[in-house]
C-alpha positions in Angstrom: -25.5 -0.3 17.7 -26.2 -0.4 13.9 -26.9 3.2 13.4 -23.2 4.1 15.0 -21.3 1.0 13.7 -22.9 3.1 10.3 -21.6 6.7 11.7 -18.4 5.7 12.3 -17.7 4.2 9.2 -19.0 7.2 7.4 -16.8 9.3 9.4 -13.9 6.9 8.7 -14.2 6.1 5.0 -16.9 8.9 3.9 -19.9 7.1 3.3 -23.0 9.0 2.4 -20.8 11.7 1.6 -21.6 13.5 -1.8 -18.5 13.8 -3.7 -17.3 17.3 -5.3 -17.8 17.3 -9.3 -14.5 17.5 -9.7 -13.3 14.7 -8.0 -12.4 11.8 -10.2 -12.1 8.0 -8.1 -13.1 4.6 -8.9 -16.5 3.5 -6.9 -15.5 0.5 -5.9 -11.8 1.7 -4.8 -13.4 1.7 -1.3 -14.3 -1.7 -0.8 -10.8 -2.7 -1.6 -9.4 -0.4 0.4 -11.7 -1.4 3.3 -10.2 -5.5 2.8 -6.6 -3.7 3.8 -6.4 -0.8 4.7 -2.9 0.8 6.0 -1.7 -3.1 5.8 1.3 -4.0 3.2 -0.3 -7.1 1.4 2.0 -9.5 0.6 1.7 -11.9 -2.7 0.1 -14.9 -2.2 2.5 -16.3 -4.6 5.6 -17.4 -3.9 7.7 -16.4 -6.4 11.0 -17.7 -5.0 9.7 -20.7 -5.6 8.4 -20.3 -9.3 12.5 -19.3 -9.7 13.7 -22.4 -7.9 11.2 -24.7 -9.2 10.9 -23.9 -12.4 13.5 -21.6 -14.0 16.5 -22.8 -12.0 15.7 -26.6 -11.7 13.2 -27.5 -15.0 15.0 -27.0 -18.6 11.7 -26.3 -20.4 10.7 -23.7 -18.4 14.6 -22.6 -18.4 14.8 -22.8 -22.1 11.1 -21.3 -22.4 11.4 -18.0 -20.6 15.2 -17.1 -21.9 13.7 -17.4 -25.4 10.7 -15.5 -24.6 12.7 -12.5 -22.8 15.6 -12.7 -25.1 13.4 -12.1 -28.2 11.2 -9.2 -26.4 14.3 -7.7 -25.6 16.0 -7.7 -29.2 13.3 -5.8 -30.1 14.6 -1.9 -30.7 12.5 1.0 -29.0 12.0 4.1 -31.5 10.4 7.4 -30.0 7.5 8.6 -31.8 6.1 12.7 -31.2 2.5 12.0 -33.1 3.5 10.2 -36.0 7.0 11.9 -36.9 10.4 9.7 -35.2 12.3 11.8 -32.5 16.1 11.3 -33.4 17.6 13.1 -30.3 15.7 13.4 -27.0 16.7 12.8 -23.6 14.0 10.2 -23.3 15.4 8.3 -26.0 19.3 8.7 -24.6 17.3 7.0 -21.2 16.4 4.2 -23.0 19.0 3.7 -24.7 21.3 3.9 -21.4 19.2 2.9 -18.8 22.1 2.4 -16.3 25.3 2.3 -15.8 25.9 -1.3 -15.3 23.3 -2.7 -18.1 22.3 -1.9 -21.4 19.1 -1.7 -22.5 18.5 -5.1 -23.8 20.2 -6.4 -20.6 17.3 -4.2 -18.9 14.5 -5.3 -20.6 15.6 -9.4 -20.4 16.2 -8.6 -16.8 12.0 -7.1 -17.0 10.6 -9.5 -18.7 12.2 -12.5 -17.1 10.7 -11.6 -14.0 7.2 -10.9 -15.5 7.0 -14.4 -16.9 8.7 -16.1 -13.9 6.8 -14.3 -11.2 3.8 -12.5 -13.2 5.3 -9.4 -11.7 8.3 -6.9 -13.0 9.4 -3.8 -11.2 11.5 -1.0 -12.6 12.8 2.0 -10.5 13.4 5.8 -11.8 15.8 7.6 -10.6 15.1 11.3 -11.2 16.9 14.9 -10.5 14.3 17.6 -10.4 11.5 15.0 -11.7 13.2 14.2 -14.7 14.4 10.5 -15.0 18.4 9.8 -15.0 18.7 5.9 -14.6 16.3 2.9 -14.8 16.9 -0.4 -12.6 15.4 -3.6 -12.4 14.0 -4.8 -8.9 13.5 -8.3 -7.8 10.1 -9.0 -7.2 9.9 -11.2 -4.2 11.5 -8.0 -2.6 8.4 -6.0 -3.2 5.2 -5.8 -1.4 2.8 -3.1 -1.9 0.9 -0.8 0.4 -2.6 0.2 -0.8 -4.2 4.1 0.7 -7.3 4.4 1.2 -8.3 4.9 -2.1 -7.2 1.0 -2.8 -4.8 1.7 -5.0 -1.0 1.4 -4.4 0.3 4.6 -2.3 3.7 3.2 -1.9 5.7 0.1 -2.7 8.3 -1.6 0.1 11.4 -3.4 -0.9 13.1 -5.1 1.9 16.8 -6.5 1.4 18.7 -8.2 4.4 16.5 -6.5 7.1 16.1 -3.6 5.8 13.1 -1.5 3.9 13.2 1.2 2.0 9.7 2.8 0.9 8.8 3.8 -2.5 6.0 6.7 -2.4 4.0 7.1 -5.4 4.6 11.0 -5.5 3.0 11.6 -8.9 3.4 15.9 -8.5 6.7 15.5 -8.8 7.0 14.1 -12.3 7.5 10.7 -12.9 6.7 8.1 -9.9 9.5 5.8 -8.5 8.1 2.7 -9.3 6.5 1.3 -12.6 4.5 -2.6 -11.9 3.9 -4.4 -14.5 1.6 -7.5 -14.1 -0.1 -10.1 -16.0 -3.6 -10.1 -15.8 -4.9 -12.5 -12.4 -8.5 -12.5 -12.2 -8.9 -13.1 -8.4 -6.0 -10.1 -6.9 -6.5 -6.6 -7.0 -2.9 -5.5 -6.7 -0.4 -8.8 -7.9 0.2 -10.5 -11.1 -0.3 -14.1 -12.1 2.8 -16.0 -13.0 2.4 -18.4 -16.1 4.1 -21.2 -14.1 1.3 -21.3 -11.6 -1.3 -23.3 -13.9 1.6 -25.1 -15.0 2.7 -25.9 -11.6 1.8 -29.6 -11.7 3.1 -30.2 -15.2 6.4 -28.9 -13.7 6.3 -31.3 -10.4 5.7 -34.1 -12.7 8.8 -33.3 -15.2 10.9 -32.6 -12.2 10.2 -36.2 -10.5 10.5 -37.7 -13.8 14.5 -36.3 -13.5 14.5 -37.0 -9.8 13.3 -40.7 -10.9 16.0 -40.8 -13.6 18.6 -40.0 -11.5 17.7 -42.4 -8.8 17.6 -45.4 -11.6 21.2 -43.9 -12.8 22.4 -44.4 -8.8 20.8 -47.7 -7.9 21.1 -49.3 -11.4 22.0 -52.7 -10.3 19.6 -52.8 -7.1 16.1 -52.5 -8.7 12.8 -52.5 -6.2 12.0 -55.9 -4.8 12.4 -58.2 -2.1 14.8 -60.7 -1.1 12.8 -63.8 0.2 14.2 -66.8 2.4 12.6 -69.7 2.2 14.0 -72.0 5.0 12.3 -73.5 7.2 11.7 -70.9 10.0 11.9 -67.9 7.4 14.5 -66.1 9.2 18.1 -65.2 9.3 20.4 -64.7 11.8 21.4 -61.3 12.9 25.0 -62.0 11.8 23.4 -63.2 8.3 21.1 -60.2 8.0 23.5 -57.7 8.5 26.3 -59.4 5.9 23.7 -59.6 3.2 22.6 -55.5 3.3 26.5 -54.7 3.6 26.9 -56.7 0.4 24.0 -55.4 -1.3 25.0 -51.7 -0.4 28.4 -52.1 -1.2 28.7 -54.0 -4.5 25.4 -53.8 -6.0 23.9 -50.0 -5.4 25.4 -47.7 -7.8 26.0 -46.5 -11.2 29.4 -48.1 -11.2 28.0 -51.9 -10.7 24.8 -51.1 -12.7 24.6 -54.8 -14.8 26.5 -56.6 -12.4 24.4 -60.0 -11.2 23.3 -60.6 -7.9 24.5 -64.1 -6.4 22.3 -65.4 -3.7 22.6 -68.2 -1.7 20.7 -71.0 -1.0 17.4 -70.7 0.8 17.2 -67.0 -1.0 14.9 -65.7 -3.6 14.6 -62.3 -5.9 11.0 -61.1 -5.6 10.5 -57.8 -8.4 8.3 -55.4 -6.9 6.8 -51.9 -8.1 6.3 -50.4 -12.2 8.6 -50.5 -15.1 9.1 -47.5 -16.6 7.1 -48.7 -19.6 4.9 -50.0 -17.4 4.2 -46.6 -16.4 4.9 -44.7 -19.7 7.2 -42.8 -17.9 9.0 -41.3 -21.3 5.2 -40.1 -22.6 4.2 -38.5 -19.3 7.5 -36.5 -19.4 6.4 -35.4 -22.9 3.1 -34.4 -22.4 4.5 -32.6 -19.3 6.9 -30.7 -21.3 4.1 -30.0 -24.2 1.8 -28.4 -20.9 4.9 -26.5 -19.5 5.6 -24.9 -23.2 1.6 -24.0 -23.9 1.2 -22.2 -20.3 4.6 -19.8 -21.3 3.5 -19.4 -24.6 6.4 -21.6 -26.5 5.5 -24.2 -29.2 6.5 -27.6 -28.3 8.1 -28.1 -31.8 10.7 -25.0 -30.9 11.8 -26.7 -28.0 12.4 -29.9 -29.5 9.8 -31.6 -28.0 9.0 -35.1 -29.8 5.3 -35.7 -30.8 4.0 -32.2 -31.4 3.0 -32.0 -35.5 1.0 -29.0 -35.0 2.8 -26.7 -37.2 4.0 -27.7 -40.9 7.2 -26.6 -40.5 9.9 -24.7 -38.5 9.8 -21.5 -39.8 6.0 -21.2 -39.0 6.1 -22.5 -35.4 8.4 -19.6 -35.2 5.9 -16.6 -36.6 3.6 -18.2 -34.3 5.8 -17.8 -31.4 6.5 -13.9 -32.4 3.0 -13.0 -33.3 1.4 -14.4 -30.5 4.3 -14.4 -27.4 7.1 -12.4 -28.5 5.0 -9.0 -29.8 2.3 -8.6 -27.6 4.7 -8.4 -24.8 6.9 -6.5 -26.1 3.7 -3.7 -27.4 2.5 -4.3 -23.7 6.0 -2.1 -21.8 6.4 -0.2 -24.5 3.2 1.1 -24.0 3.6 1.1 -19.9 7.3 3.3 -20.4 5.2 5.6 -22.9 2.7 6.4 -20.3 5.1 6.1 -17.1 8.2 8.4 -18.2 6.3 10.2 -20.0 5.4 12.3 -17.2 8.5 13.6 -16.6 9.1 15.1 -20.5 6.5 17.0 -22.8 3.1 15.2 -23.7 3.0 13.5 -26.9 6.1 11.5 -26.4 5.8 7.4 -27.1 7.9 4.3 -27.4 7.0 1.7 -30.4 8.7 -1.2 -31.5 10.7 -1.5 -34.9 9.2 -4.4 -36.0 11.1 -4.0 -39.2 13.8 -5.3 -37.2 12.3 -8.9 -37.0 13.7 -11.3 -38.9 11.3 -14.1 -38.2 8.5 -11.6 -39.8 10.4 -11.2 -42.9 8.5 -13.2 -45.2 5.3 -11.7 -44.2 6.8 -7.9 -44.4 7.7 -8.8 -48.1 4.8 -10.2 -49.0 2.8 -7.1 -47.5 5.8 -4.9 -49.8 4.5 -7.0 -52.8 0.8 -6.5 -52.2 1.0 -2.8 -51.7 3.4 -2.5 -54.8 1.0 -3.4 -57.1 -2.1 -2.2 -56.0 -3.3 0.4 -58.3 -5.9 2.2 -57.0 -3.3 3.4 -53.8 -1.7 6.1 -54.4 2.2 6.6 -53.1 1.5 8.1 -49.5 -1.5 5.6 -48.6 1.4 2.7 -50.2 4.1 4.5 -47.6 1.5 4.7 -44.9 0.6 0.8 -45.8 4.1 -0.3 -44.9 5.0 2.3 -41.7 6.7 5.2 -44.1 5.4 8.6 -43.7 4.2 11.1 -46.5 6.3 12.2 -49.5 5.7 15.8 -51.2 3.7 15.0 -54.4 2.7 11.4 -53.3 -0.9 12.5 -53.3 -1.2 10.7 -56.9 -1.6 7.5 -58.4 
């Protein structure tokens, strides 16, 4: 039963097989492929809820991933051929025009919102005769992927109200129809891992400190306790019982009779029950939330306005910070992914780099990198030009 469980797999998959010399596929392709194979796997993420959750409902990570996205996508894109810019191509006139209902920055906020919400981003080309016309952002809960046999995605499904349309990755024909981006999730082969996942709890706990809040705001002047009677057979009547909860839900619950005192009457007693909030240090576990929320997205606290975060010395350093080590890698990152996925569809050579001349926040370091070059004297003027970004000069071979 062994030896044919053993043929039939080899049949099936091609095991034992030698492959031609030519042929280039990952080893261990195979075993992924054999985990799913002809099934769509679906997320194991819900990214719905990272948007309800978080982005919609919790300010930090609100605030968080509009400053992230809206800085990546402020960036400018310049095309490069080798080292020399490309003023006029039709790559460039893409980018620059992705669509005709959003500009590129629009685009790209669009992109990278969903990479740092979900930890997955999805653009579609539209192409005529494998050339790319139009670019368009697709929701990511829509998308599930379909592995071949291979294991690596052979098509991509995006379902809207019922119905599917199917995305094959046709790579003879130019450029493919769909472009995935994902951050980097050590235990899935095909998805992304969204930042808000290890910062899931941190979020819950921020969120029930504002659920908490606004409960306090709506029962101000009815705090958690007991009402006690102490007569001699420690009960009320049914007529009594019922007059004293109308009265209590009626002119004590409320922000409108927060402060107002409760009169009881004789036989009755006020028994507090449950935490204060300093009790519970309700105001400092909200922080230290909010701090947790900020490092998973890659935001420093003192940005955000977050109290009790003296990391940085000032401001304007927090804010390097955030470019250098948020802001620019992400932004290199799909650059380097439109490089290599429209680049199909033009000549080879073509790529996409940010302008990072552009950057105000860097300003201070880009002069002080001007002033070093400027007076170094063993540089001569092209390796000074080639220091800052500048190509050659005719005659800058000296000193």
């Amino acid at each position: 039963m062994a030896d044919g469980l053993r043929q039939r797999l080899a049949r099936t998959f091609g095991f034992g097989r030698t492959a031609p010399d030519e042929t280039k596929a990952s080893r261990t392709a195979r075993l992924i492929a054999l985990s799913a194979f002809g099934q769509a796997v679906w997320s194991p993420r819900d990214a719905s809820a990272f948007a309800r959750e978080g982005f919609a409902k919790n300010p930090i990570v609100y605030r968080s991933v509009r400053m992230i996205a809206e800085a990546a996508a402020s960036v400018p894109l310049y095309l490069y051929e080798g080292e020399d810019a490309v003023d006029m191509h039709p790559l460039l006139a893409l980018i620059s025009k992705p669509n005709g209902a959003q500009s590129t920055p629009e685009l790209l906020e669009a992109t990278y919102g969903h990479l740092l919400v979900a930890g997955n981003a999805y653009l579609e080309a539209v192409s005529v005769g494998g050339e790319p016309r139009e670019l368009h952002v697709l929701r990511p809960d829509r998308m599930k992927i379909v592995p071949g046999v291979d294991g690596w995605p052979e098509a991509y499904d995006y379902s809207v109200g019922g119905e599917t349309v199917r995305f094959v990755q046709d790579v003879s024909a130019g450029v493919r129809p769909i472009l995935h981006l994902a951050l980097f999730h050590p235990l899935n082969d095909h998805y992304g891992m969204s930042p808000l996942e290890p910062a899931a709890a941190a979020i819950d706990i921020h969120n029930q400190g504002a659920d908490w809040n606004k409960a306090l705001l709506d029962n101000a002047a009815c705090p958690s306790g007991a009402l006690v009677y102490s007569a001699a057979d420690g009960q009320l009547a049914p007529e009594q019982y019922e007059r004293l909860k109308t009265e209590l839900e009626d002119s004590f619950s409320g922000a409108r009779n927060a402060g107002r005192p409760l009169l009881l009457e004789g036989g009755l007693d006020w028994k507090g029950m449950g935490f204060s909030p300093k009790d519970m240090d309700f105001i400092q576990a909200k922080h230290l939330a909010a701090r947790e929320i900020a490092l998973s997205l890659g935001v420093p606290p003192m940005l955000l306005g977050i109290p009790g975060d003296n990391t940085y010395s000032n401001y304007q350093e927090a804010n390097r910070t955030f470019w250098r080590q948020t802001v620019l890698p992400l932004v290199n990152r799909t650059a380097k992914a439109l490089s290599g996925w429209l680049g199909a569809g033009f000549e080879d050579g073509l790529e996409l780099r940010p302008d990072l001349d552009a950057v105000e926040a860097l300003s201070v370091e880009r002069e002080a990198l001007w002033e070093r070059v400027r007076v170094s004297e063993f540089l001569t003027v092209n390796e000074k030009r080639a220091a800052v970004g500048y190509g050659p000069v005719e005659g800058g071979d000296v000193l």
